[in-house]
MMTF fields as JSON, N, C-alpha, C and O atoms, coordinates in Angstrom:
{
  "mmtfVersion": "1.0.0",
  "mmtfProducer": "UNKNOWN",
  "numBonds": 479,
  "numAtoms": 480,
  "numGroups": 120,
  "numChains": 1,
  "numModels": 1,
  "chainsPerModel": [1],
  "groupsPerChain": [120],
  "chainIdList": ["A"],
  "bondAtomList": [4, 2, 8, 6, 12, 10, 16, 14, 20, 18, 24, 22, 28, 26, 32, 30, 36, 34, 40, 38, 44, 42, 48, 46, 52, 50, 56, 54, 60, 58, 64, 62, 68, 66, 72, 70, 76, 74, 80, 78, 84, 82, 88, 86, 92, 90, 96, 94, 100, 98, 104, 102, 108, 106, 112, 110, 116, 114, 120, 118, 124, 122, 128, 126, 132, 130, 136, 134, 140, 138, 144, 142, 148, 146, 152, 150, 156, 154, 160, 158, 164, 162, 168, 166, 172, 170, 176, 174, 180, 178, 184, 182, 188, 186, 192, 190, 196, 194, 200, 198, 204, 202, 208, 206, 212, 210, 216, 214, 220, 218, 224, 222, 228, 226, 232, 230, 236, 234, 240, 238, 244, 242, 248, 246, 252, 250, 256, 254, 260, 258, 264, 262, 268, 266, 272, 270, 276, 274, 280, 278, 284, 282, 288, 286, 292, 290, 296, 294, 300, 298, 304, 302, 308, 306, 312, 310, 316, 314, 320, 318, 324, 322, 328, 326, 332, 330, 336, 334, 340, 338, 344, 342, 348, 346, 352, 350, 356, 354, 360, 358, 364, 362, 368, 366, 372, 370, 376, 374, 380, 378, 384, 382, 388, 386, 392, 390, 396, 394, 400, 398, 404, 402, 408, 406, 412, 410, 416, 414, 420, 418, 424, 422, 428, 426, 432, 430, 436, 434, 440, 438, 444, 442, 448, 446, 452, 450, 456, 454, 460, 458, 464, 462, 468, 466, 472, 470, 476, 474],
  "bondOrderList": [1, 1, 1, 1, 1, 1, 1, 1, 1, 1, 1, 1, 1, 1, 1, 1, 1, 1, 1, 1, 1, 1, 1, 1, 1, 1, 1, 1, 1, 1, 1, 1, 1, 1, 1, 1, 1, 1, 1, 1, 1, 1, 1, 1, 1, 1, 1, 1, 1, 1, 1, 1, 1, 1, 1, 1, 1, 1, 1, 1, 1, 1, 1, 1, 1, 1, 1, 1, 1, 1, 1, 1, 1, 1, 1, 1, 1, 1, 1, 1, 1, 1, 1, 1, 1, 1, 1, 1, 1, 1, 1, 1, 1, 1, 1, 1, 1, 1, 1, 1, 1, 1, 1, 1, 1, 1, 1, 1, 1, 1, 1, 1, 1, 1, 1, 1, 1, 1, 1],
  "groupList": [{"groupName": "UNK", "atomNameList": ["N", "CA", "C", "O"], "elementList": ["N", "C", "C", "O"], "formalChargeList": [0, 0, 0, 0], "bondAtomList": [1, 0, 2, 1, 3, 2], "bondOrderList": [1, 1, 2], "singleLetterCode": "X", "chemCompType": "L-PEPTIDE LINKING"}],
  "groupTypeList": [0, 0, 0, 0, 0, 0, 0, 0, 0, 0, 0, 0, 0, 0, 0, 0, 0, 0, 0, 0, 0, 0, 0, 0, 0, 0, 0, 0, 0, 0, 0, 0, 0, 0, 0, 0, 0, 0, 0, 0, 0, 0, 0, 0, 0, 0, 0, 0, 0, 0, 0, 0, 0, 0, 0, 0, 0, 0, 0, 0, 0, 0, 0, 0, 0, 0, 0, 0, 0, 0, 0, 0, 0, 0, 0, 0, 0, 0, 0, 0, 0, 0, 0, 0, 0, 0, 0, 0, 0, 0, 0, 0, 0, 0, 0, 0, 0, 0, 0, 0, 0, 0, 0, 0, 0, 0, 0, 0, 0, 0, 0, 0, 0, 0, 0, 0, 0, 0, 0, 0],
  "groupIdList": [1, 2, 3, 4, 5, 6, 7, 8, 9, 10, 11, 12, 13, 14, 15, 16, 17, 18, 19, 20, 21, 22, 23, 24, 25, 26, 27, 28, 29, 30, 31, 32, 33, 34, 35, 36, 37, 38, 39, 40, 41, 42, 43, 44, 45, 46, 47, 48, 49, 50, 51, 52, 53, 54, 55, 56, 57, 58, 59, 60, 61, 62, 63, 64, 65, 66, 67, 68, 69, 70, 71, 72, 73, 74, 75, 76, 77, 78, 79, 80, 81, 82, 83, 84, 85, 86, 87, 88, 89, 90, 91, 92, 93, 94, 95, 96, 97, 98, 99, 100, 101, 102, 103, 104, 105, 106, 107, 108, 109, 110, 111, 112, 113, 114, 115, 116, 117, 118, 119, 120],
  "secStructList": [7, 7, 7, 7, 7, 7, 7, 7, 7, 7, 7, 1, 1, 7, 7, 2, 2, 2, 2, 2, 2, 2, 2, 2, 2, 2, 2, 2, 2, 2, 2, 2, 2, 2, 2, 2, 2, 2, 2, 2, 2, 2, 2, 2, 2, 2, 2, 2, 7, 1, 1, 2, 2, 2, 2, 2, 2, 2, 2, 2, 2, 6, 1, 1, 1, 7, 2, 2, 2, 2, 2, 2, 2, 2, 6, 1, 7, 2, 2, 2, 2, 2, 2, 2, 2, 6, 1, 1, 1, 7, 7, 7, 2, 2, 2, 2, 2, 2, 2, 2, 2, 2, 6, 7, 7, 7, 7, 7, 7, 7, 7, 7, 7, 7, 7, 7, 7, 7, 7, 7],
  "xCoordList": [-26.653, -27.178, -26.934, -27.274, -26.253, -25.831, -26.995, -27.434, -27.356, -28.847, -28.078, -27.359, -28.513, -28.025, -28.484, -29.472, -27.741, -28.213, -28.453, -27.733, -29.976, -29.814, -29.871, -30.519, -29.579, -29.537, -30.548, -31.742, -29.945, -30.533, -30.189, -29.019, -31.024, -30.456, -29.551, -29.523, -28.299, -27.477, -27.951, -28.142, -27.995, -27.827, -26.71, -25.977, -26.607, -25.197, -24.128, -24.279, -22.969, -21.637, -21.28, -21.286, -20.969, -20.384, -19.221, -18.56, -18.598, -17.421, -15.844, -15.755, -15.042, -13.682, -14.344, -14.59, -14.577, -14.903, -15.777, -15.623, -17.101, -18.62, -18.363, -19.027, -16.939, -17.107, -16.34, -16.478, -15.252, -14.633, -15.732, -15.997, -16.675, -17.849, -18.531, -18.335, -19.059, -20.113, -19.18, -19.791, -17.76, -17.509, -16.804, -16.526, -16.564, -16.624, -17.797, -17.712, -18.916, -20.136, -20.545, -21.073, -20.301, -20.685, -19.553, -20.071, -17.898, -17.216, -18.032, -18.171, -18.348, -19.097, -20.174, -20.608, -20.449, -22.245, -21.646, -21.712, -20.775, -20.243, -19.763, -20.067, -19.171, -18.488, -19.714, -20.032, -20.204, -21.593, -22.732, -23.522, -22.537, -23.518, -23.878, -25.029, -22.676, -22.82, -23.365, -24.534, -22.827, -23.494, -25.133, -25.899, -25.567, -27.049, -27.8, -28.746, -27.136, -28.099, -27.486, -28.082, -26.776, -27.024, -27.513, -28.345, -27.456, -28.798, -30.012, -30.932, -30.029, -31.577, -31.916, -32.981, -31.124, -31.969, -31.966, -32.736, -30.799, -31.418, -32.671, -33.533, -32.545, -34.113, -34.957, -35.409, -35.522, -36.038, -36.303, -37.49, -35.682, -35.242, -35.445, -35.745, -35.408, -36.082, -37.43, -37.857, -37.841, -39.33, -40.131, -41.279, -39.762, -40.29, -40.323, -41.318, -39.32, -39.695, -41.027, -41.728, -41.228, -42.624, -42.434, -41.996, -42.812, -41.819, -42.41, -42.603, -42.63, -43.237, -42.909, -43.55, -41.072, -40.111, -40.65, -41.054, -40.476, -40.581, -42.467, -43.109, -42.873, -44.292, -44.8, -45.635, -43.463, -43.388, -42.749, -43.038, -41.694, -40.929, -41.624, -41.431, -42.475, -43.878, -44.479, -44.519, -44.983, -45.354, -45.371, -46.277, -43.796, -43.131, -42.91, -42.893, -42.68, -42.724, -44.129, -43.823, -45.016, -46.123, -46.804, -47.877, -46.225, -46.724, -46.43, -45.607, -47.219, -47.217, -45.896, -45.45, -45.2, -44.169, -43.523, -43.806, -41.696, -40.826, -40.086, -40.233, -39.528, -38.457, -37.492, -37.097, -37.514, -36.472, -37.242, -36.705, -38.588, -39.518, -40.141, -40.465, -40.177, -41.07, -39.478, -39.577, -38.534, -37.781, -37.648, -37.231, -37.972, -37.469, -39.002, -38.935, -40.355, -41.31, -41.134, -41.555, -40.676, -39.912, -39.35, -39.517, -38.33, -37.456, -36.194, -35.636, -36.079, -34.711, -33.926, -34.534, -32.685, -31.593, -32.521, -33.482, -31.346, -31.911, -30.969, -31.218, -29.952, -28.734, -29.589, -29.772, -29.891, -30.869, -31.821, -31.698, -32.884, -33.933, -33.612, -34.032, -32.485, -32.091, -31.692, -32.259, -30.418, -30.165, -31.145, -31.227, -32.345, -33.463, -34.051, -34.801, -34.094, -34.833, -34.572, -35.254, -33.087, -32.366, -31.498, -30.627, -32.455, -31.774, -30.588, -30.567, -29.524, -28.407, -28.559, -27.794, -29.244, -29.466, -30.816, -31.782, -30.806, -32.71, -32.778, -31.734, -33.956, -34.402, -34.348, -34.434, -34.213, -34.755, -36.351, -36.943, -37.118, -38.435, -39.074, -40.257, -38.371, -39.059, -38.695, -39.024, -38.212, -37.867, -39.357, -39.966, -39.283, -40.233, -41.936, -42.885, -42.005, -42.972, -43.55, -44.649, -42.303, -42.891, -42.814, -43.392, -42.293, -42.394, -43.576, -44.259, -44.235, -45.631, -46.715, -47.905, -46.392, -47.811, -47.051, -47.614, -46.057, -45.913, -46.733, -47.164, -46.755, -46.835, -48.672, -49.489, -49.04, -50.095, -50.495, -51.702, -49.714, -50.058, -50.475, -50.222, -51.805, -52.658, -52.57, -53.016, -52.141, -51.729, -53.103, -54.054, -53.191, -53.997, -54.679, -53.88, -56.313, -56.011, -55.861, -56.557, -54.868, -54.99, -55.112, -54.34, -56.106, -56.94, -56.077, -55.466, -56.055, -54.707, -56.076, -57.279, -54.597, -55.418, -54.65, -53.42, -55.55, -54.914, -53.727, -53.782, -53.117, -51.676, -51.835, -52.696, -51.022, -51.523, -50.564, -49.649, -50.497, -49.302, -48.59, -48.964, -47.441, -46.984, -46.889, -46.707, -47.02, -46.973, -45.244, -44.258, -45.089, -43.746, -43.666, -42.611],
  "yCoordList": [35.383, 34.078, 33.804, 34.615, 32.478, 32.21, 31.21, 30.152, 31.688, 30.879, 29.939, 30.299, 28.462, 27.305, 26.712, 25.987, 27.065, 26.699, 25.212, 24.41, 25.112, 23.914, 23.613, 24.516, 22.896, 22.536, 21.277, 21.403, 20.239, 19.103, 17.477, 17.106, 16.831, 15.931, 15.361, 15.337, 14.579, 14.279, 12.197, 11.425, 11.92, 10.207, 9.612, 10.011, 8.444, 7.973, 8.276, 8.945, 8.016, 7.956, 9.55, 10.048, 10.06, 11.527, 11.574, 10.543, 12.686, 13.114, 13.456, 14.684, 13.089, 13.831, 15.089, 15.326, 15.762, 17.179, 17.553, 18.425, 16.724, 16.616, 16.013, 16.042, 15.324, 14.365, 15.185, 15.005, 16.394, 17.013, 17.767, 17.858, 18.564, 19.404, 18.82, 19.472, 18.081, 17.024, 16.957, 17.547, 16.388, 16.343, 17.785, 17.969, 18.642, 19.551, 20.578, 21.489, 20.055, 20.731, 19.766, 20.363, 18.623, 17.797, 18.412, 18.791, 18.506, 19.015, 20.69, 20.917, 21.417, 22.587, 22.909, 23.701, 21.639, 21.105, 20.944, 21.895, 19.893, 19.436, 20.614, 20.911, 21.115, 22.674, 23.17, 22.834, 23.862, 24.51, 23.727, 24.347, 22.469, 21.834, 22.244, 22.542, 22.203, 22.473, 24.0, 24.135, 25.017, 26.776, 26.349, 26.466, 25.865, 25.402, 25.172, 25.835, 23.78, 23.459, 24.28, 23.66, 25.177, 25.988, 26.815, 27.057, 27.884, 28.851, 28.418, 29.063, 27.322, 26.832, 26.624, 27.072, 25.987, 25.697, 27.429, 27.884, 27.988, 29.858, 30.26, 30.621, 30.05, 30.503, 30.067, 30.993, 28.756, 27.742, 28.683, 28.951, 29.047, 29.041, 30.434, 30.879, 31.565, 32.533, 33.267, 34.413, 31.855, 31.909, 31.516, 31.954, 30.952, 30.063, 31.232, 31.219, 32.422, 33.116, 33.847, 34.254, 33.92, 34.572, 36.242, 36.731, 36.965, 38.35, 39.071, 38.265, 40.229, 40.528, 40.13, 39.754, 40.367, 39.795, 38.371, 38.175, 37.817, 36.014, 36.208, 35.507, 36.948, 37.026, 37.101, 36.504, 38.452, 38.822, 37.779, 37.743, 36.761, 36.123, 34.92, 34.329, 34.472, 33.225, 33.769, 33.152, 35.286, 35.756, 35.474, 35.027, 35.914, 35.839, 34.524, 34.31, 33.317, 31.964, 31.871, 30.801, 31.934, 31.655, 32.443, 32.03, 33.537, 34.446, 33.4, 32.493, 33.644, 32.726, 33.195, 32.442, 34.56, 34.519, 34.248, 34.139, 34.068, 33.508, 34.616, 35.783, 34.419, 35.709, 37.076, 38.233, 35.775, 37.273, 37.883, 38.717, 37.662, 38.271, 39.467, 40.634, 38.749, 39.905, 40.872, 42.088, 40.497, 40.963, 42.3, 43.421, 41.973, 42.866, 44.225, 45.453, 43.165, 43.949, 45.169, 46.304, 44.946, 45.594, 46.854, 47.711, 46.975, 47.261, 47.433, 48.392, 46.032, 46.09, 44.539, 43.544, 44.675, 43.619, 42.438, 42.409, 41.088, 40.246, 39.713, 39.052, 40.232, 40.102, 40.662, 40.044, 41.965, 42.469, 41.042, 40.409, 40.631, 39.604, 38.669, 38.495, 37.936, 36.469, 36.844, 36.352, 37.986, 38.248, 38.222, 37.508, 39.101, 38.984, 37.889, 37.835, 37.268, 36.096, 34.75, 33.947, 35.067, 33.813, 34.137, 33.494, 36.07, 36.33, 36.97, 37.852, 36.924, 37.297, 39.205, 39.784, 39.769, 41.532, 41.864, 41.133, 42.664, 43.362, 44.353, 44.83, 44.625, 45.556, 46.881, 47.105, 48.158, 49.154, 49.086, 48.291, 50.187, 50.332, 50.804, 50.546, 51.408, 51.398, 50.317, 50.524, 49.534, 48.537, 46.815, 46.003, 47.107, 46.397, 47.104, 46.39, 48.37, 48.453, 48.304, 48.544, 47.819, 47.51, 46.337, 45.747, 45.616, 44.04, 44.093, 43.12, 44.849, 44.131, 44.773, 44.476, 45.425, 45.642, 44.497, 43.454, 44.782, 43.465, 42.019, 41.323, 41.891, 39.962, 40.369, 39.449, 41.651, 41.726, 41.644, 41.703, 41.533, 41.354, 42.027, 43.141, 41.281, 42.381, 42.448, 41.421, 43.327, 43.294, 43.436, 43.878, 43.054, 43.294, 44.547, 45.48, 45.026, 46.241, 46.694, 46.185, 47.663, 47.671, 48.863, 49.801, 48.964, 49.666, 50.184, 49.588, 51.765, 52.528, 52.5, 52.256, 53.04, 52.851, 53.786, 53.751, 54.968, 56.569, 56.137, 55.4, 56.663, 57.142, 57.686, 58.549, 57.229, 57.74, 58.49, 58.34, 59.454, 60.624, 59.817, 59.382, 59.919, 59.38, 60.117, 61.323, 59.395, 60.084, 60.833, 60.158, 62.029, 62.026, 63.048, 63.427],
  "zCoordList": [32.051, 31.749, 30.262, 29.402, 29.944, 28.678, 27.67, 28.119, 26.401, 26.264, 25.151, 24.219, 25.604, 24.92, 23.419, 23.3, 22.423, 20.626, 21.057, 21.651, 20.443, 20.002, 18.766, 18.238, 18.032, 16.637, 16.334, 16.062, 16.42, 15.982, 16.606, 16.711, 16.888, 17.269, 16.916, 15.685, 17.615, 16.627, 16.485, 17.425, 15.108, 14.959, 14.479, 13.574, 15.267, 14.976, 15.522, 16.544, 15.207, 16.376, 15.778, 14.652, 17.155, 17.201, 16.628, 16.753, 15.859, 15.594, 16.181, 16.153, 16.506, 17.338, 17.793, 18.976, 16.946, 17.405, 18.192, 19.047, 17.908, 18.815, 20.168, 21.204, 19.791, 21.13, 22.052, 23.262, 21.438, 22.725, 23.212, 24.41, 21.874, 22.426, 23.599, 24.624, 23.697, 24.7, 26.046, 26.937, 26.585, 27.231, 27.651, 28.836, 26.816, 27.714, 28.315, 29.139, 27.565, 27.961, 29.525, 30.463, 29.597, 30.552, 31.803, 32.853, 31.653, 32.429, 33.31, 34.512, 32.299, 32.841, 33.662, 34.499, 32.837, 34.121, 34.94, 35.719, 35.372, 36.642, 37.344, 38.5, 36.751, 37.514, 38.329, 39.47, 37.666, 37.779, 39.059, 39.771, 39.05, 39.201, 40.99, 41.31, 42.093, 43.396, 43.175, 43.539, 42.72, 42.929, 42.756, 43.713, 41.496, 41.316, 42.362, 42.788, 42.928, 43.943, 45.048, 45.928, 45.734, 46.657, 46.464, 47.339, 45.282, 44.922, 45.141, 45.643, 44.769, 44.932, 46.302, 46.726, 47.055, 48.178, 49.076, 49.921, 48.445, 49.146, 49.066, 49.867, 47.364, 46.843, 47.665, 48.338, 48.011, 48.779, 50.042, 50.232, 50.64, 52.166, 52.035, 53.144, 50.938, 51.1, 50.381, 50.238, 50.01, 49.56, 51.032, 51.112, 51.868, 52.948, 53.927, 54.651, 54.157, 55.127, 55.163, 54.237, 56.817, 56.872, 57.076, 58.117, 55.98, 55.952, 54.418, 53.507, 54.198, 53.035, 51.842, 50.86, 52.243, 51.439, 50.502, 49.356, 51.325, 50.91, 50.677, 49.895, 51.265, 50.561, 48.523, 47.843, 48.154, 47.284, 46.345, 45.149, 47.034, 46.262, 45.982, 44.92, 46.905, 46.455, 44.984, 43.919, 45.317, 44.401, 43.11, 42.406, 42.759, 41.707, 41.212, 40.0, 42.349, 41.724, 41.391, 40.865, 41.248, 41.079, 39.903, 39.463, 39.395, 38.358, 37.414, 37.538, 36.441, 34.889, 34.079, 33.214, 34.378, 33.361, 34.425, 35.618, 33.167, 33.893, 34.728, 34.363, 35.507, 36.317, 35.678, 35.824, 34.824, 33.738, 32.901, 32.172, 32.78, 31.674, 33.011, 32.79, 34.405, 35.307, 35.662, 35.497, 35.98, 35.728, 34.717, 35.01, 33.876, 32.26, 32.824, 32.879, 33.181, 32.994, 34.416, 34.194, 35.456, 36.659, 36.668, 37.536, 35.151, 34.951, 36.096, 36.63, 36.157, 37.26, 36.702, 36.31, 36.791, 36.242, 36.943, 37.711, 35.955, 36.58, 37.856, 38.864, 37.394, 38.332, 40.071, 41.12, 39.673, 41.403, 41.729, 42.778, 40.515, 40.989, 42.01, 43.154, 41.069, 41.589, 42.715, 43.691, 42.966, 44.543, 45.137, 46.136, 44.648, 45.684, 45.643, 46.618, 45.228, 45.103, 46.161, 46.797, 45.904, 46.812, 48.217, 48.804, 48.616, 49.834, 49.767, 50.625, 49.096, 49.199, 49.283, 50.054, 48.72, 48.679, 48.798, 48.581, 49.048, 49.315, 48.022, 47.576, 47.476, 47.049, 47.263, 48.47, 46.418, 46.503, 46.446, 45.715, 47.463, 47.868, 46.382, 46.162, 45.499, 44.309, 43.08, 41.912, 43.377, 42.67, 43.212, 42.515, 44.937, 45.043, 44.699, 44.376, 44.832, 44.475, 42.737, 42.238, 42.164, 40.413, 40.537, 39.625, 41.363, 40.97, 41.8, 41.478, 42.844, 43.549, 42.287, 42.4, 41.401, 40.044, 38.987, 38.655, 38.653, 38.039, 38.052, 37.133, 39.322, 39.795, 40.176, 40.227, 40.381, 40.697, 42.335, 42.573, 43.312, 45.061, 44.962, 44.503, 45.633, 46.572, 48.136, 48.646, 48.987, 49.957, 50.58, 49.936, 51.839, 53.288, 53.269, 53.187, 53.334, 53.77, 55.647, 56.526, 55.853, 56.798, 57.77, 57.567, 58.949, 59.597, 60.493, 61.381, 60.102, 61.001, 62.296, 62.4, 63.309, 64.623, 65.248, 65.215, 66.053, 66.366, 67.69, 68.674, 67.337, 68.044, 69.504, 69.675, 70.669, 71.853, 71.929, 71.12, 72.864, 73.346, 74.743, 75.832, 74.017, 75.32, 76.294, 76.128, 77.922, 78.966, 79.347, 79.053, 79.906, 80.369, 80.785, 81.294]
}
């Protein structure tokens, strides 16, 4: 992820130079712009499943920091997150168990119930 300088507003008519800057920053958006909104609607679509998975990933939308900060706190890329995030790869079982202290889930408790022998 590339983090964008800002400087200063600019007043008044832009420069030759500012002005190739701007349109090729606008060309890049455009590039960019379809992957965006299909990541997103993944993300979307795998926050919505009913599944621990998408349990965890509500989660994480909903924690006060941002993804790459629970990310960092995880210790797992952010490159793994977003996959997980938007469905495309699953987690390692110890990778989800630092993002579930991370984000704080509290899971269900739940009431084992004894095992029958099967007949045969």
């Amino acid at each position: 992820m590339q983090k964008i300088q800002m400087r200063r507003r600019i007043q008044g008519r832009l420069s030759p130079a500012q002005q190739r800057r701007l349109e090729k920053a606008r060309e890049e958006a455009a590039r960019e712009l379809p992957e965006l909104i299909q990541r997103n609607q993944m993300r979307s679509a795998a926050r919505k499943e009913k599944s621990f998975s998408g349990l965890l990933r509500r989660a994480i939308h909903r924690f006060p920091q941002s993804p790459l900060k629970i990310a960092e706190l995880a210790d797992i890329s952010w490159d793994e997150l977003s996959e997980f995030l938007t469905g495309e790869k699953p987690l390692p079982s110890d990778a989800i168990d630092r993002l579930v202290k991370v984000v704080k889930l509290k899971l269900p408790e739940v009431k084992a119930t004894p095992r029958r022998a099967k007949a045969g």
